[in-house]
C-alpha positions as CSV (number, residue, x, y, z in Angstrom):
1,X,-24.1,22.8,9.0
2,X,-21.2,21.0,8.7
3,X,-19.6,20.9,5.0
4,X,-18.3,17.1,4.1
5,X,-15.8,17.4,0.5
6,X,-14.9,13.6,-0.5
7,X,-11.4,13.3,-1.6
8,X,-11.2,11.9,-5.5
9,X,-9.8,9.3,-5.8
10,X,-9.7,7.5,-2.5
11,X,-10.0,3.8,-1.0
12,X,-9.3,1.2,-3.2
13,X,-6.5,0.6,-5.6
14,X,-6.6,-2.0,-8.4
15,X,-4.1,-3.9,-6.7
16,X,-6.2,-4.3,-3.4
17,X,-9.1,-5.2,-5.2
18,X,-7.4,-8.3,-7.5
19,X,-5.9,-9.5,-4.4
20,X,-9.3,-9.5,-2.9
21,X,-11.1,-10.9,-5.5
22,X,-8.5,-13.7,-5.6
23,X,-9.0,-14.5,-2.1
24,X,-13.0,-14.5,-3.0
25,X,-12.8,-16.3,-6.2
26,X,-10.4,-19.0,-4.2
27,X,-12.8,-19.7,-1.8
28,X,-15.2,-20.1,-4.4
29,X,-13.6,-22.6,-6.2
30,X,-11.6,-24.5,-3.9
31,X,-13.7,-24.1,-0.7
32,X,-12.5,-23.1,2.5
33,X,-10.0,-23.0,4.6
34,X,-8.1,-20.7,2.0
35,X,-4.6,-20.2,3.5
36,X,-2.9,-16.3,3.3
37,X,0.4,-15.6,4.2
38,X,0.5,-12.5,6.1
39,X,-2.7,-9.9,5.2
40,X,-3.7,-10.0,1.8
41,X,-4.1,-5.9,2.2
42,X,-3.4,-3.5,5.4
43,X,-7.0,-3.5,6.1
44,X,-8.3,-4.7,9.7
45,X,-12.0,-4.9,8.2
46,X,-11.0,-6.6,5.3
47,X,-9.2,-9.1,6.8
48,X,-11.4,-9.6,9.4
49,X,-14.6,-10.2,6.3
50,X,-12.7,-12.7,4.4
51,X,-11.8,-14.2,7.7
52,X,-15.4,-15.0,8.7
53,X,-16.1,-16.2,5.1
54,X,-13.3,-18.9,5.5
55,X,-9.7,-17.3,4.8
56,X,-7.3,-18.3,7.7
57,X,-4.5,-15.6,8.0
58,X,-0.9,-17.0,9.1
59,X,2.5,-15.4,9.4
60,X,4.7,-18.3,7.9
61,X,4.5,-21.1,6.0
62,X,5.2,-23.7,8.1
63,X,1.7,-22.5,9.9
64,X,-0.3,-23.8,6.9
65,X,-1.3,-27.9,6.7
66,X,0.2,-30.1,3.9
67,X,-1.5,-29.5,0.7
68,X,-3.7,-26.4,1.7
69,X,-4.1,-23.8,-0.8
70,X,-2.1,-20.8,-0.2
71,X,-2.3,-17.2,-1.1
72,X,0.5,-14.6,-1.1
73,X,-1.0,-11.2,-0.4
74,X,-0.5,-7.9,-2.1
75,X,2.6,-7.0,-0.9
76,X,4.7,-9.9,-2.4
77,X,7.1,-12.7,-0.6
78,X,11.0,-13.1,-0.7
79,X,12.0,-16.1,-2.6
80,X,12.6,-17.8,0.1
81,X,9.2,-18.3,0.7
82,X,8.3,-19.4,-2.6
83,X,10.7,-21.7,-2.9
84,X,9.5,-23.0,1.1
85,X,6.2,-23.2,-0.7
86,X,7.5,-25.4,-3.3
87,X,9.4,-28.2,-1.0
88,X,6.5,-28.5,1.4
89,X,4.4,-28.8,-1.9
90,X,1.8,-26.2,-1.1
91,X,-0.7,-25.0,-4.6
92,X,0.4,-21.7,-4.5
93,X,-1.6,-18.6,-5.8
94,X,0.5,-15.3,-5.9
95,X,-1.8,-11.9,-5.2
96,X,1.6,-9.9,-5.5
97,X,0.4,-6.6,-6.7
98,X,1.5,-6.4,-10.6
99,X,3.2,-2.9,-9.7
100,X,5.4,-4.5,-6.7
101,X,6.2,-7.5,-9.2
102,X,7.4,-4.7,-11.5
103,X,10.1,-3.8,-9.0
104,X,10.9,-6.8,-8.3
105,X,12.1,-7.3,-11.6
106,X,13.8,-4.4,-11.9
107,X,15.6,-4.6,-9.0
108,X,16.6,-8.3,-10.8
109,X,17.5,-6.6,-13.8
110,X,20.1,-4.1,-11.9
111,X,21.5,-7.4,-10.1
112,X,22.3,-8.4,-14.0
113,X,24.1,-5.4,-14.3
114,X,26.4,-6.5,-11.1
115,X,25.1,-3.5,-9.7
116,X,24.5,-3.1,-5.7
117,X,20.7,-2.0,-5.2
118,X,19.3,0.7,-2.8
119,X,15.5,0.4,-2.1
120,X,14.0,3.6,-0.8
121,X,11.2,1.9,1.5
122,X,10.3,1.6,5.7
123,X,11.7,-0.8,7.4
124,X,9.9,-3.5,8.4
125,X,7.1,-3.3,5.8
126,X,6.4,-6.3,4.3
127,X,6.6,-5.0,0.7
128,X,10.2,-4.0,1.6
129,X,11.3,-7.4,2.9
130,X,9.8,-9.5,0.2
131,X,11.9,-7.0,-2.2
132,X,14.5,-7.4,-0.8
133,X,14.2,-11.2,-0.6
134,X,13.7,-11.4,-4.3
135,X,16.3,-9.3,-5.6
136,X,19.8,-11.5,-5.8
137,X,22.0,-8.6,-4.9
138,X,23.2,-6.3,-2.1
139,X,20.3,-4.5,-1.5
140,X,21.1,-1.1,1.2
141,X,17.8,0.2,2.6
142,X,17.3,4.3,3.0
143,X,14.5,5.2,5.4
144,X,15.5,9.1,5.0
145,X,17.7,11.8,3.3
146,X,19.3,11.3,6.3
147,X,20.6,7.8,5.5
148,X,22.1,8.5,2.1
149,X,25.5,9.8,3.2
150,X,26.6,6.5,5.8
151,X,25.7,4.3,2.7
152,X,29.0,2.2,2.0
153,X,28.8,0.7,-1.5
154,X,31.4,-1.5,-3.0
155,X,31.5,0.5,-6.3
156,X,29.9,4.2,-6.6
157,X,29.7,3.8,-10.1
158,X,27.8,0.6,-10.0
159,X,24.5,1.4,-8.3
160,X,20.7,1.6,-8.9
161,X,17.9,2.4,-6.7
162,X,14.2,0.9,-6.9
163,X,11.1,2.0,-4.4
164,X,8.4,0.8,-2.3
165,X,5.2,1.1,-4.3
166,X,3.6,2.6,-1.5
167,X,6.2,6.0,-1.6
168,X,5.1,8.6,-4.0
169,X,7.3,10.9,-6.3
170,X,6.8,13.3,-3.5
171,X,8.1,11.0,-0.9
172,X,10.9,9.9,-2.8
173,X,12.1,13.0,-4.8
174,X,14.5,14.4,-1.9
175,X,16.1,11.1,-1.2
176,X,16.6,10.4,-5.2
177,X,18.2,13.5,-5.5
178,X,20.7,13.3,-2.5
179,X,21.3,9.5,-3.9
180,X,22.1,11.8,-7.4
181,X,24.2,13.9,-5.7
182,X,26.4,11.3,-3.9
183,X,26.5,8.9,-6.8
184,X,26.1,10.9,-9.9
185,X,26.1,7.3,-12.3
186,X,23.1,5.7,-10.4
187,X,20.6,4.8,-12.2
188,X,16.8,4.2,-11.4
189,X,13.5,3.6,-12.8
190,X,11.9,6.4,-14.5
191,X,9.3,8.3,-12.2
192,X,6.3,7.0,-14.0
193,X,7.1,3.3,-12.5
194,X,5.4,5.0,-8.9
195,X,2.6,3.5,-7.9
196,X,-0.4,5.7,-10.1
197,X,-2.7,4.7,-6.5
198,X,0.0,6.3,-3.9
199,X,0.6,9.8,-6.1
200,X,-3.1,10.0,-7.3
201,X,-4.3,10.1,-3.2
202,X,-1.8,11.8,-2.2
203,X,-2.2,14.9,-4.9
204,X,-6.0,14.5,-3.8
205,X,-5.5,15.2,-0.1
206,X,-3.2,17.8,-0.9
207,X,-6.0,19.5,-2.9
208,X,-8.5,18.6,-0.2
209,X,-6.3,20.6,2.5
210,X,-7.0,23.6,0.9
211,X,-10.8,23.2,1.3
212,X,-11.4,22.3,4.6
213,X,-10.9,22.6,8.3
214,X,-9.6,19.5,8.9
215,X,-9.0,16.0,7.4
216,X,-10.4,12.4,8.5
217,X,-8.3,9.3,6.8
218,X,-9.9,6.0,6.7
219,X,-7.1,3.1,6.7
220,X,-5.5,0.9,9.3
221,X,-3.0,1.9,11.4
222,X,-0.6,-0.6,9.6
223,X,-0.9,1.1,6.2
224,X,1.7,2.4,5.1
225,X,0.0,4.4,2.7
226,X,-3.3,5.6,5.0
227,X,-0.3,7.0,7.1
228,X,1.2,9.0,4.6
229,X,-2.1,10.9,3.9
230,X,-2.4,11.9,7.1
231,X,1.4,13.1,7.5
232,X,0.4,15.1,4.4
233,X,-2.7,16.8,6.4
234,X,-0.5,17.9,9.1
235,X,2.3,19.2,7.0
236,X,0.0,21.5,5.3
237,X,-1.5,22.5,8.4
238,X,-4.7,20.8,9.4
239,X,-5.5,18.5,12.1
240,X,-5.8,15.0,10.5
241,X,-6.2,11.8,11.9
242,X,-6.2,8.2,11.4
243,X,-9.4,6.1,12.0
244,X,-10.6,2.8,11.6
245,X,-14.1,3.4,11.1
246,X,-17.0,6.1,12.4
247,X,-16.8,4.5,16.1
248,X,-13.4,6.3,16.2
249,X,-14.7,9.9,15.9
250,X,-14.5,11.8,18.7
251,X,-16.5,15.1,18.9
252,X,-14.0,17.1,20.5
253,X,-12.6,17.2,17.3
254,X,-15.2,19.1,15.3
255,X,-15.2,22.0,18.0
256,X,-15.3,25.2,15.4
257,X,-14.6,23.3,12.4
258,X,-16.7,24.3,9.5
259,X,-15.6,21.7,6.6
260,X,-14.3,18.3,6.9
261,X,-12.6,16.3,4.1
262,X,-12.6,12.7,4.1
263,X,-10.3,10.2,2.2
264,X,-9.5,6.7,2.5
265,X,-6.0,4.4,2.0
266,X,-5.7,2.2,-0.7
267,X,-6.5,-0.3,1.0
268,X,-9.5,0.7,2.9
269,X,-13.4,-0.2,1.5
270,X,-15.8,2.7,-0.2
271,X,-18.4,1.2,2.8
272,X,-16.2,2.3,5.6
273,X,-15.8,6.0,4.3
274,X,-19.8,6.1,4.0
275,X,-19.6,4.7,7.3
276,X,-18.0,7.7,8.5
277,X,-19.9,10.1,6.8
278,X,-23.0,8.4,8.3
279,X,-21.2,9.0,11.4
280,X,-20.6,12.5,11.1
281,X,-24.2,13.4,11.2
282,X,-24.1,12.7,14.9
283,X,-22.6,16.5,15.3
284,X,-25.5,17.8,13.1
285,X,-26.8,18.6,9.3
286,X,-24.0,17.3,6.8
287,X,-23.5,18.7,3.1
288,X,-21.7,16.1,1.2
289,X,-19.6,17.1,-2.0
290,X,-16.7,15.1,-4.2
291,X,-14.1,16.7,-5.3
292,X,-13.0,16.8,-9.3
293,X,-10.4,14.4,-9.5
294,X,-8.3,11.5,-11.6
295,X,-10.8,8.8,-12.5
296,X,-8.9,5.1,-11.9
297,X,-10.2,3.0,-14.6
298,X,-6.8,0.8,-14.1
299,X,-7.7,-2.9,-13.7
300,X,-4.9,-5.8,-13.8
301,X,-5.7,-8.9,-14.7
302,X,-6.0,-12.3,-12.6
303,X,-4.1,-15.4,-11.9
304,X,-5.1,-17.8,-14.6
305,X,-6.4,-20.7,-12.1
306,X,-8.7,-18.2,-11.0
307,X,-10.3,-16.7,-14.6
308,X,-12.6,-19.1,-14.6
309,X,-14.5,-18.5,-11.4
């Protein structure tokens, strides 16, 4: 028998799902093609669904025909873009995630101060570079703890630091405090600006490790945050890996393992996790239970073109 413990919560975030349902609701009302820049969510599956249903993915503007209606995804665009938008007259709807707008206007409200900005974030992420690209400031990036003491700043005394979304307070509490220690007059956004999704799976799969023999994570390999929770596996000392979907299990892996706990990014869907658990029942019986967990009942609101729909 093997013992199945469901991570609560897991999979989708209320940010994922607006953008999705504003992809869906856009299609509705405006017919397809819908133009996205960039994935609306780190989710091959769910990229690939609203593909087939009439969304066309591209990775600039300048990919998208005259007049098309376009779609920023969840992880938000430098201004750039939205001011490219605006000269090649493109009707715009903005998925941004309401929690990455939020530091984006922080991160404006420090560059009213005249302050230089450090963003604690991974390089290359697209949350990242649209922050960056909408705050009107110096902005210094730190990857690491690491990073913190080659940082050259024009003024010590005039700093701030803002965070991906996708970082929890566990991610982000050692390089906060080396920042502290460094620059003793920085000032930041209070802790309870982190993204509730990121901390509330992360605490879970912390939990989780403590119950079983090893750890499966639904989420794309892209995902900044499906990543994360399997870091956190291995850091506590069970094998934990990465997948896709059930085709990627691999029975090798279940050789004398007695319990298996399953959780999902916040971008991945609820059908892909049952997906897996279906899948499990290839290396025998399966007992499934949930963990006790933080019930998400957070939902943001959407654009107002789109309430209608």
């Amino acid at each position: 028998m093997l013992r199945v413990v469901l991570a609560q919560p897991r999979g989708f975030c209320a940010g994922v799902e607006r953008a999705i349902e504003i992809v869906e609701r856009a299609l509705k009302k405006y017919g397809p093609p819908i133009y996205v820049r960039h994935e609306i969510v780190h989710n091959r599956h769910v990229v690939e669904d609203l593909r087939t249903r009439g969304a066309v993915f591209v990775d600039e503007l300048d990919e998208i025909p005259p007049g098309a209606m376009t779609v920023f995804s969840a992880h938000g665009v430098a201004k750039r873009v939205e001011e490219m938008a605006a000269e090649r007259g493109l009707p715009v709807i903005d998925a941004t995630c309401p929690l990455v707008a939020k530091v984006h206007n922080e991160g404006r409200r420090y560059a009213r101060q005249d302050r230089e900005i450090v963003l604690v974030g991974h390089a290359g992420h697209a949350e990242v570079e649209g922050t960056i690209g909408q705050v009107p400031a110096k902005v210094h990036l730190v990857q690491t703890v690491d990073d913190v003491p080659t940082l050259q700043v024009a003024d010590p005394d005039k700093l701030a630091y803002i965070t991906q979304t996708t970082l929890s307070v566990d991610d982000t509490r050692g390089i906060i405090a080396a920042l502290k220690d460094r620059f003793p007059t920085i000032v930041g956004p209070d802790v309870r600006d982190i993204c509730y999704a990121t901390q509330n799976r992360q605490t879970a799969v912390r939990e989780l490790a403590g119950l079983v023999d090893l750890i499966l994570v639904v989420g794309s390999r892209n995902s900044s945050n499906s990543n994360r929770l399997r870091e956190i596996g291995e850091e506590l000392g069970k094998p934990a890996y990465l997948i896709d979907d059930a085709e990627a299990l691999r029975a090798e892996w279940f050789e004398g393992i007695g319990s298996v706990g399953v959780t999902a990014g916040a971008s991945a869907p609820e059908l892909l996790v049952r997906g897996v658990v279906e899948g499990l029942r290839q290396f025998g019986d399966v007992e499934i239970s949930t963990m006790s967990g933080v019930a998400e009942d957070v939902q943001f609101r959407l654009p107002l073109q789109l309430a209608d729909v």
